[in-house]
Structure formats: structure tokens, C-alpha cells
C-alpha positions as CSV (number, residue, x, y, z in Angstrom):
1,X,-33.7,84.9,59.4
2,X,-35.0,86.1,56.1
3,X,-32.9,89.2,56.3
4,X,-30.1,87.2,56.7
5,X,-31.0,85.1,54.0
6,X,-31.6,88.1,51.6
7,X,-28.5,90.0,53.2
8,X,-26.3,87.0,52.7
9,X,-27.6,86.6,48.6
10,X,-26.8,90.7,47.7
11,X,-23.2,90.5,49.9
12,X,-22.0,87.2,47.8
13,X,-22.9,90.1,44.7
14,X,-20.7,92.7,45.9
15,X,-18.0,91.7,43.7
16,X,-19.5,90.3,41.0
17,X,-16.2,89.2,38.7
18,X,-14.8,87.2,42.1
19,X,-17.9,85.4,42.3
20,X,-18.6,84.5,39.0
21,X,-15.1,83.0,39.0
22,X,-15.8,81.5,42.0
23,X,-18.9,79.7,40.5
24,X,-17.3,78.8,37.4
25,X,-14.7,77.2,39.0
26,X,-17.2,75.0,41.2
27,X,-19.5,74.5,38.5
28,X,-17.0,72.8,36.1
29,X,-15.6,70.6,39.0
30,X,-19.6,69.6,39.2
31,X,-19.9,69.2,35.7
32,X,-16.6,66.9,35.8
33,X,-17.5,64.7,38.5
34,X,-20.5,64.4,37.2
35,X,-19.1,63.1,33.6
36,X,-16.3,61.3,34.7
37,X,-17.9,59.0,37.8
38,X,-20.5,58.4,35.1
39,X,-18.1,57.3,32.6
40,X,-16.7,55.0,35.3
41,X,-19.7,53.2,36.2
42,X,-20.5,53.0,32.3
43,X,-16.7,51.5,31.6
44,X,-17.6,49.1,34.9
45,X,-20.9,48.0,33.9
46,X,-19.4,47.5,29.7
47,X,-16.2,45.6,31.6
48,X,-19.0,43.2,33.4
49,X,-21.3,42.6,30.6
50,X,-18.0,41.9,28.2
51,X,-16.7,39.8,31.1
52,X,-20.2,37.4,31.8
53,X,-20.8,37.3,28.2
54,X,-17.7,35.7,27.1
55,X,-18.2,32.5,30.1
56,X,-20.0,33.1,33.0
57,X,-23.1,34.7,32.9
58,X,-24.7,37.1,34.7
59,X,-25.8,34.1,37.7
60,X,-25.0,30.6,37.8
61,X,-26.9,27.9,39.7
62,X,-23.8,25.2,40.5
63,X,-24.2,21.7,43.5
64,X,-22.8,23.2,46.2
65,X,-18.6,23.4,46.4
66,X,-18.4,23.2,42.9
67,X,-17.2,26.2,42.5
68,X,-14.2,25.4,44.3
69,X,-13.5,21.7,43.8
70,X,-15.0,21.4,40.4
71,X,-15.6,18.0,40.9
72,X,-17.3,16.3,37.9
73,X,-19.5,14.4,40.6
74,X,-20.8,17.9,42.2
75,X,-23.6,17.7,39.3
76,X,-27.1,19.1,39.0
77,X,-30.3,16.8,37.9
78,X,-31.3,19.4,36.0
79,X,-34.6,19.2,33.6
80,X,-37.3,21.5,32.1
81,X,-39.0,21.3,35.3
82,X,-36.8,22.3,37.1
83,X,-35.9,25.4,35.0
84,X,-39.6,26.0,34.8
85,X,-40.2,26.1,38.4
86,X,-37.1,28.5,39.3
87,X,-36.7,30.8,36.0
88,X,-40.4,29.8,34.7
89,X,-42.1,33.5,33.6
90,X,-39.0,35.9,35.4
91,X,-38.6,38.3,32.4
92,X,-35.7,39.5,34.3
93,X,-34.2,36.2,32.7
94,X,-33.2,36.9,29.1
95,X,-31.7,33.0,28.5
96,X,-30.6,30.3,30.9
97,X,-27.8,27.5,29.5
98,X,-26.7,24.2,31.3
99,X,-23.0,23.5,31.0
100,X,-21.4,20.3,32.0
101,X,-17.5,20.2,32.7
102,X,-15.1,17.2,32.4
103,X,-11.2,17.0,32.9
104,X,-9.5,15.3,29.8
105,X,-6.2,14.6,27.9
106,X,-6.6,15.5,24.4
107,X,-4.2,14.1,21.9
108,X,-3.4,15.1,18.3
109,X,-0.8,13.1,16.8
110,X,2.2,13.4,19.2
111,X,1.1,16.3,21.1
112,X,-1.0,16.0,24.6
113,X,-2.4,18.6,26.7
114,X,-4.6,18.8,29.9
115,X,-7.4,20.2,29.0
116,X,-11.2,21.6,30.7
117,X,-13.6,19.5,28.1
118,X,-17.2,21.4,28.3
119,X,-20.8,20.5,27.2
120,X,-22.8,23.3,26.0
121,X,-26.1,23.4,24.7
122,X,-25.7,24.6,20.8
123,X,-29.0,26.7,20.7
124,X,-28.9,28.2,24.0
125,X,-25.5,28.8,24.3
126,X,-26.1,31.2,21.6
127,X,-28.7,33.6,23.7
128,X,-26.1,33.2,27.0
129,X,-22.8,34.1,25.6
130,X,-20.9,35.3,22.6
131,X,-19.2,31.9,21.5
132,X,-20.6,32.3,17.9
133,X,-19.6,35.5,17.8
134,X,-16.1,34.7,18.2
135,X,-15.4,32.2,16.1
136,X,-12.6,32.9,14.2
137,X,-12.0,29.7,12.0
138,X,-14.4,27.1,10.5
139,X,-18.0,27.4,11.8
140,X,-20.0,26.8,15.3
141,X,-21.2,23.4,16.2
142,X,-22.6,21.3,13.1
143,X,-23.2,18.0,14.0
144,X,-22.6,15.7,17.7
145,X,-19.1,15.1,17.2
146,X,-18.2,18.3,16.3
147,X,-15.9,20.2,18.6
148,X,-14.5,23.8,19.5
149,X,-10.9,24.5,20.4
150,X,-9.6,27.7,21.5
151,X,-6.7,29.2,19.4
152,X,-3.9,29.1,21.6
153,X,-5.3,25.0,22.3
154,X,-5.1,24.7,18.8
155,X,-2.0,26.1,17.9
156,X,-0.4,24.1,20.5
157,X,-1.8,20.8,19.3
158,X,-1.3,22.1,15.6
159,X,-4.5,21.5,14.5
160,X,-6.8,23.2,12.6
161,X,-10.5,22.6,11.3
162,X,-11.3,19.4,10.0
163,X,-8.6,17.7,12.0
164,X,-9.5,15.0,14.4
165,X,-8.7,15.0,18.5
166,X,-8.7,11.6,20.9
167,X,-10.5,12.8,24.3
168,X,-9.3,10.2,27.5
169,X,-11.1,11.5,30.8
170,X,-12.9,9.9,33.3
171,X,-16.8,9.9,33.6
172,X,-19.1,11.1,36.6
173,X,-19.0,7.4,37.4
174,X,-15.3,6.4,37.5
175,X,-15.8,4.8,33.9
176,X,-13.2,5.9,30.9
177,X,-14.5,8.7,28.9
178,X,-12.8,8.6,25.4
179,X,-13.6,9.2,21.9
180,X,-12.5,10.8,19.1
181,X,-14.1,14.5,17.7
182,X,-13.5,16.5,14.9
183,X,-12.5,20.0,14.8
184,X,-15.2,22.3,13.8
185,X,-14.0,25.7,14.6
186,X,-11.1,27.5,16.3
187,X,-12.4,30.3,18.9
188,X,-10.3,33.4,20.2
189,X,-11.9,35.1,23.3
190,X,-8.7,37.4,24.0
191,X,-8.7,35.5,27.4
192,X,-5.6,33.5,27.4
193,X,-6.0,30.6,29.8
194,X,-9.6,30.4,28.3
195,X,-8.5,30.3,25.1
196,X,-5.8,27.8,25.7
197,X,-7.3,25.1,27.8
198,X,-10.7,24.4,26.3
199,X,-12.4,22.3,24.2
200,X,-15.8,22.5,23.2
201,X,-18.9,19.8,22.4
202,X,-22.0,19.2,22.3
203,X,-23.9,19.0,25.8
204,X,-25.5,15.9,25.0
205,X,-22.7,14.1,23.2
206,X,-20.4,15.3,26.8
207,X,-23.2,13.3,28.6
208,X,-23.1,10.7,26.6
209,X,-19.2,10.4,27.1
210,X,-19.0,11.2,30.6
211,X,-21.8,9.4,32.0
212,X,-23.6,12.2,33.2
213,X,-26.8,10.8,33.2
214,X,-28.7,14.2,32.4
215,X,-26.2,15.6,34.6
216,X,-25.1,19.3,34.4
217,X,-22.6,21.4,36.4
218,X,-23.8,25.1,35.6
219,X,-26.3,26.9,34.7
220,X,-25.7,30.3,33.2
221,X,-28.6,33.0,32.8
222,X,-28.3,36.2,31.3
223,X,-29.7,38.9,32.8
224,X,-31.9,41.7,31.8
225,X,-29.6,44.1,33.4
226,X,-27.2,44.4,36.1
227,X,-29.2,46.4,38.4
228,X,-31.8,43.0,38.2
229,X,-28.7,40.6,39.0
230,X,-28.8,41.1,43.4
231,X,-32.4,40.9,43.6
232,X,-32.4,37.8,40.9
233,X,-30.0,36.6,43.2
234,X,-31.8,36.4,46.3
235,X,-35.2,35.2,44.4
236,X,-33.3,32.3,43.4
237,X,-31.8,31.3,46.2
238,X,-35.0,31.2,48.1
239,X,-37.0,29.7,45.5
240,X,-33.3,27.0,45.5
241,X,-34.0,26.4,49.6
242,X,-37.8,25.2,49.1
243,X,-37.0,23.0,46.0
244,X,-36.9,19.5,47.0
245,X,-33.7,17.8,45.5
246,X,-31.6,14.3,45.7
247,X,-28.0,15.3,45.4
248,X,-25.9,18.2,46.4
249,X,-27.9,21.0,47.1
250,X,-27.7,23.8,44.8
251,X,-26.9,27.1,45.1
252,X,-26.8,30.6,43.1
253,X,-24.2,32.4,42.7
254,X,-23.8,36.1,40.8
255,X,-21.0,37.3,38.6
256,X,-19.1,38.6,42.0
257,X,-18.9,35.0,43.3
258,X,-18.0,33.7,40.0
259,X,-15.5,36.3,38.7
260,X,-13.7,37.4,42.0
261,X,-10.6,39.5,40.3
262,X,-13.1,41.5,38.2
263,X,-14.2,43.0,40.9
264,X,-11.1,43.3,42.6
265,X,-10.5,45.4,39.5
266,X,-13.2,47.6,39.8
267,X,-12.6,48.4,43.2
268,X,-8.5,49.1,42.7
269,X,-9.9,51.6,39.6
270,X,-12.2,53.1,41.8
271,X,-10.1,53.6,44.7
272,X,-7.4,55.6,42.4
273,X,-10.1,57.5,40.8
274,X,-11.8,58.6,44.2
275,X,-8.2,60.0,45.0
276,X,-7.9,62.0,41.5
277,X,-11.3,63.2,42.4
278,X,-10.9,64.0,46.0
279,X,-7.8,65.9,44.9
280,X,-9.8,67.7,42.3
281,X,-12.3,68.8,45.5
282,X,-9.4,70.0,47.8
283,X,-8.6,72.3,44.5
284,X,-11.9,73.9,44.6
285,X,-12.1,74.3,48.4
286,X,-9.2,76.1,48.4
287,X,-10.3,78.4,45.5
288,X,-13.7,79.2,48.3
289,X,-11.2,79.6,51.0
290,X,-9.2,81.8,49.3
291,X,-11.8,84.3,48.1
292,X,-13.2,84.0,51.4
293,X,-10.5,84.8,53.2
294,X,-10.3,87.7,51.4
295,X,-13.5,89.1,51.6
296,X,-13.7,88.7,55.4
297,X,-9.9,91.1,55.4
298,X,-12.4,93.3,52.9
299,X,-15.0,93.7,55.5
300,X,-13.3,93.7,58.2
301,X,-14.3,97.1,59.3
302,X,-18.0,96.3,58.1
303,X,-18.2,93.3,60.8
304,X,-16.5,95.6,63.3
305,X,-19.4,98.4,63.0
306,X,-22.1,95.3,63.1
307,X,-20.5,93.9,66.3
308,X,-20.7,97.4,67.7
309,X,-24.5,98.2,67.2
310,X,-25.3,94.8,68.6
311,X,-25.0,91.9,66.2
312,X,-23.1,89.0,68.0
313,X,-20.3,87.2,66.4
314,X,-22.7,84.3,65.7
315,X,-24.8,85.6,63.4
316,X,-22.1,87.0,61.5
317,X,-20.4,83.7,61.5
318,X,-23.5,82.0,60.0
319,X,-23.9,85.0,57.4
320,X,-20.8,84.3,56.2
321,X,-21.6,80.7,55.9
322,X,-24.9,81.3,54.1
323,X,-23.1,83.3,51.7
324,X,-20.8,80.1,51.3
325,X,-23.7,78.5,50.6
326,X,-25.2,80.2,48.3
327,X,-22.1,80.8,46.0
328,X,-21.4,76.7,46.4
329,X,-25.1,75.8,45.5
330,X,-25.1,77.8,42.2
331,X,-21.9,77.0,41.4
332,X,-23.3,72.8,41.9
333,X,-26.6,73.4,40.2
334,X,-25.0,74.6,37.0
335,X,-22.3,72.3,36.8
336,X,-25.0,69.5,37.5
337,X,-27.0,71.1,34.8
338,X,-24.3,70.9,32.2
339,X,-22.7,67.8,33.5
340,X,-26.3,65.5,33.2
341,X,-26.9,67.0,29.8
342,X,-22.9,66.1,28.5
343,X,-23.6,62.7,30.0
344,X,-26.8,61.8,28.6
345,X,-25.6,63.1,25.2
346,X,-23.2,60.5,25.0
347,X,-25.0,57.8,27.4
348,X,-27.0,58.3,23.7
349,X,-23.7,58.0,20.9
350,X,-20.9,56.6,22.9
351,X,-17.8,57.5,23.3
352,X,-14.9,56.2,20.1
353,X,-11.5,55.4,21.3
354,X,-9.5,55.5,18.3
355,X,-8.2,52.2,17.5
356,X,-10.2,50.3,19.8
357,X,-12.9,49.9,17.4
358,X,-11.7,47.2,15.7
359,X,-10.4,45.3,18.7
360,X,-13.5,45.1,20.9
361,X,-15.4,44.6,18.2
362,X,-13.4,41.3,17.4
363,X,-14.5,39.9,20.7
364,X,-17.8,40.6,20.6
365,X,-17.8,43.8,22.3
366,X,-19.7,46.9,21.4
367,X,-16.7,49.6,19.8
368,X,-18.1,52.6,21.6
369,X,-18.1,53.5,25.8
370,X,-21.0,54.8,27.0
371,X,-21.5,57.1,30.2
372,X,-24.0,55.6,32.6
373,X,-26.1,58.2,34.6
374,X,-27.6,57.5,37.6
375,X,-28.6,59.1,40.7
376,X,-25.3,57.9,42.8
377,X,-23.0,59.6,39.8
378,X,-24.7,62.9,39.7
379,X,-24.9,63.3,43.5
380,X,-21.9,62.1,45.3
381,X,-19.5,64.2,43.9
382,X,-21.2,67.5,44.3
383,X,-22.3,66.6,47.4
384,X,-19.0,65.7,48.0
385,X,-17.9,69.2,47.3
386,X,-20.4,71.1,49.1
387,X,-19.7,69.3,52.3
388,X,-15.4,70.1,51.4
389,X,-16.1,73.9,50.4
390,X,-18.8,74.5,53.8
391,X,-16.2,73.4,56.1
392,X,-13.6,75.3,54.2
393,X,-15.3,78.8,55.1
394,X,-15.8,77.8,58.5
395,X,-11.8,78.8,58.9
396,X,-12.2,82.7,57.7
397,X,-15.8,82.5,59.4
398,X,-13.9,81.3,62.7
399,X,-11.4,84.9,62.6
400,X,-14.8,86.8,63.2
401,X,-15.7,85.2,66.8
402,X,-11.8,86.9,67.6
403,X,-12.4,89.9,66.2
404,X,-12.3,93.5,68.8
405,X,-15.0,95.5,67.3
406,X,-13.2,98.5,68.1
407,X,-10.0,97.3,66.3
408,X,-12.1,96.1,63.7
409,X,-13.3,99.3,62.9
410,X,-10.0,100.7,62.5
411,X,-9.6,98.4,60.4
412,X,-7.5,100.2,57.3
């Protein structure tokens, strides 16, 4: 076996220029995948954390069926306790922030819309999204009338800071909820329906107005990372199933549940860019094929001698294989090599896309893209390829169980 092994390394040598090719030509679809699938699961996990930071949150804890009735009934009794019993001392929790959410008309001067009307708490807000950030006219929340408007909401009502809106909703108790708020600041979170259907206050003013009693809806934590969000998840929602509660039972739910079409995204992305791949791996299989093919029309005599003294067809068959091998595993250790080392260069600076800068920046977004290594990226594509290439060779290894031996040898 180790002459094989030893056989196989000097044969794969015998042409030295055909081989290096060979290897170049794996190595940089290594060092590709490697880059690129990185780069994916960086843009994926930059998309997510622009996505939960804008509104959701990395988890929510919601009554249960809120999600899908969002019924201002469905609320939470939610207190310090509370908090401190589920989140209490979890440094996987950056910041936690109850919400409350109320249907309204809002009214300035003869212009009416339908609008989402949502509590949030000022101060904690601020750790669990990027609301401040993306103010773009007056200032965040000064005062308990104050309220945000998003810009479309407030081009439409033709209102601007300092301009006064009447609020007519009804209250978690069937009561009118109305009142009058001032306009504080105009928001623009590049999310249209967002940005055109809400109205921002204070939490405990919304209480106040709606009757909540203490009442919340949501409550959004931030995360320390995605990789803590499933097993946050499924802490919480034991830790939820042993805490005694009067009302609808809550429930947690992860950015997945909350923003279904993201991840419908991701998956539509992924599935095109698995096919770019996979036709990037069919490439390289056929450049093995190809210079296996011709070696085995090379030595065709060679195997015909071997098979005469003795050596049966199987061996041969799994020398040419090792030597498949061989040339397939140096080819994926260098491009692995050079494709970790590109990647974690720029996992460190980010990538610019010119003209973005500006943009993302606007909405609270970092400017730069940045790779995201991880075992999964630098594996499945080279494996991906070694498994493509081996089964490749087994075609020109396969013409060597056919061959005559005495043919072979007359082999020109």
C-alpha cells in the first residue's frame, strides 16, 4: 500500500507543467469558493443585523397570535420582574425594549391617514435599534407629547417639526384613545411602508392613551450575535413555559419568525449562487478529467506491461485514483491557504463599494462589507470539489478494467 502511495505521488510528477496547471487551476477555484461563500454569509449576516436593527430586533417576546392578528388586546403584563427573571444576567442580551402598538387615524388639517401608532421606550429604544440614528429632521423624543413621523407619513400629511397631529384610536379597553401630539422629528428608514405608516410616542404617554394598563405588545432584545440568537431562542422559550402568567401566554420568536421575506431572500440569493458555484466546480472537474484522460492514452502501454507481470486492473484503477487525489488535495490546500488568508484580510478592512458609502451610512448601516469566515465557508466548497473531481477520474480509471494487456502493450 505504501508503494502505491509513493508510486502514485512521483507518477502525478511525470509531467510537471500539466500538473502544476492542473493544481493552479483547482487551487484558485478553492481560493474562490472560499472568498466568495464567505462574502455571502458576511453580506447575509450585515443584511440581518441592518434589517433587526431598524424594527425588530434580534428576538421578540409577543402574547401569543399577535404576530398575526396584532390585536391591541393580545398584550403582555410586562414589569422589571419579569424582564429580570427571563433576561436577568444573559450577557448574550445586549438591550431588551417593550413596544406597545395601537391602530389610529391621524389628522393634520384636512388630511387623514391610517396609521400603526407605537409606544417605545426613549432610553432603551436607543440600545435596541437605530431610530436616533435616523432622524433626519428635528430631534428624537423631548418631552411626553412629543412624537415621530416617518417621512413619507409626513409628507403626506404635510407636516413638518413643530406641527401638531390629532390621534383618534381606540384603547385596549374599547375606550376612545385621542389626543393631540406635536411633531418632534421626521425619520427615514429607507423602508417604505415603515416609513409611511408610523407614528412614534412615548411608551408611557401610548399607555396612558390607550389604556394599556402597563401593557406592552413586544419586546425586542438585541443580541450579542447571530450565532447566540437559536440557542437564546430556545432558553427563552423554556424559561417562557415555567413562568406563571394571567393573560395570553407568551411566546418568543427570532428574527426568522418575525421577518419571513428576509429569509426568503437569503435563501433565493443562495440558491443562484450555489448554481454559479456548482458550475464553477463542473469547470474544474472537467479540467482533472481532461488531463486524466490523457495521461491514461500516455500510459497506455505502461498499464499494459503492469497487467502483464501480474498487477490486476484494480490496483491500477485505485493508483490512478490516488494520484487524483493527490493532485486534487494540493491543489485544495493551497487554494484554502490563500483563500482564508484573502478572507480574513478583509473580514479585518471591509470591503468599499463605491457609492454606497454614503447611502448605507444614511440609514445607520456600516459603509463597508465584510467577509465572514467560518468553518462551513472554508469547507463546503472544496469539499465540494474533491468529491466532483474524484468521481470525475473514476471515468478514465474505468477504460483500465477494459484494457487487453497484450493490445495495450502495442499500444503506439
Amino acid at each position: 500500500m505504501n508503494t502505491d502511495i509513493s508510486l502514485a505521488w512521483r507518477n502525478i510528477w511525470r509531467n510537471p507543467r500539466r500538473t502544476l496547471l492542473t493544481i493552479a487551476a483547482i487551487a484558485f477555484a478553492a481560493l474562490l469558493l472560499v472568498f466568495m461563500l464567505s462574502f455571502q454569509f458576511g453580506t447575509y449576516e450585515t443584511m440581518i443585523n441592518a434589517s433587526v436593527s431598524l424594527r425588530t430586533g434580534h428576538l421578540q417576546v409577543q402574547a401569543e397570535g399577535y404576530q398575526k392578528d396584532r390585536e391591541v388586546r393580545l398584550a403582555l403584563n410586562w414589569n422589571d420582574e419579569t424582564e429580570a427573571a427571563l433576561l436577568g444576567g444573559d450577557v448574550r442580551v445586549v438591550a431588551a425594549a417593550p413596544r406597545a402598538n395601537g391602530f389610529a387615524l391621524v389628522t393634520s388639517g384636512s388630511r387623514t391617514y391610517g396609521c400603526m401608532v407605537t409606544g417605545v421606550d426613549p432610553e432603551r429604544e436607543k440600545k435596541v435599534s437605530t431610530l436616533a440614528a435616523i432622524i433626519r429632521q428635528g430631534s428624537y423624543f423631548k418631552g411626553e407629547d412629543a412624537a415621530l413621523v416617518g417621512e413619507t407619513l409626513a409628507r403626506n400629511l404635510k407636516v413638518g417639526v413643530g406641527d401638531e397631529l390629532t390621534l383618534l384610536g381606540q384603547g385596549r379597553d374599547g375606550s376612545v384613545a385621542a389626543t393631540v401630539v406635536k411633531v418632534q422629528g421626521v425619520f427615514e428608514s429607507g423602508l417604505d411602508a415603515y416609513d409611511r405608516n408610523v407614528v412614534l410616542l412615548p411608551l408611557v404617554f401610548f399607555q396612558d392613551l390607550f389604556t394599556m394598563e402597563g401593557g406592552v405588545h413586544e419586546v425586542a432584545i438585541r443580541a450579542s450575535s447571530l450565532s447566540e440568537v437559536a440557542p437564546l431562542k430556545a432558553e427563552l422559550s423554556a424559561k417562557l413555559a415555567e413562568l406563571p402568567y394571567d393573560g395570553p401566554s407568551p411566546v418568543a420568536l427570532d428574527w426568522m419568525d418575525l421577518i419571513p421575506g428576509l429569509l426568503q431572500s437569503i435563501q433565493m440569493d443562495l440558491v443562484s449562487g450555489l448554481i454559479m458555484y456548482l458550475i464553477l466546480i463542473i469547470v474544474v472537474a472537467f479540467s482533472i478529467l481532461n488531463t486524466f484522460v490523457m495521461a491514461i492514452f500516455e500510459r497506455t502501454r505502461e498499464f499494459g506491461v503492469m497487467m502483464a507481470i501480474g498487477t490486476t486492473p484494480g490496483r491500477l484503477m485505485g493508483l490512478v485514483l490516488t494520484e487524483s487525489f493527490f493532485m486534487t488535495a494540493t491543489g485544495l490546500a493551497v487554494g484554502i491557504a490563500f483563500g482564508t488568508a484573502l478572507t480574513l484580510w478583509f473580514e479585518a478592512h471591509g470591503i468599499l463599494i463605491p457609492g454606497s458609502d454614503q447611502i448605507m451610512k444614511a440609514y445607520g448601516i456600516s459603509g463597508r462589507l465584510y467577509p465572514k469566515l467560518s468553518l462551513l465557508s472554508a469547507t463546503i466548497g472544496p469539499v465540494a470539489v474533491l468529491a466532483i473531481t474524484l468521481f470525475s477520474a473514476l471515468f478514465p480509471a474505468l477504460k483500465i478494467r477494459n484494457m487487453n494487456p497484450v493490445e495495450a502493450m502495442h499500444h503506439a
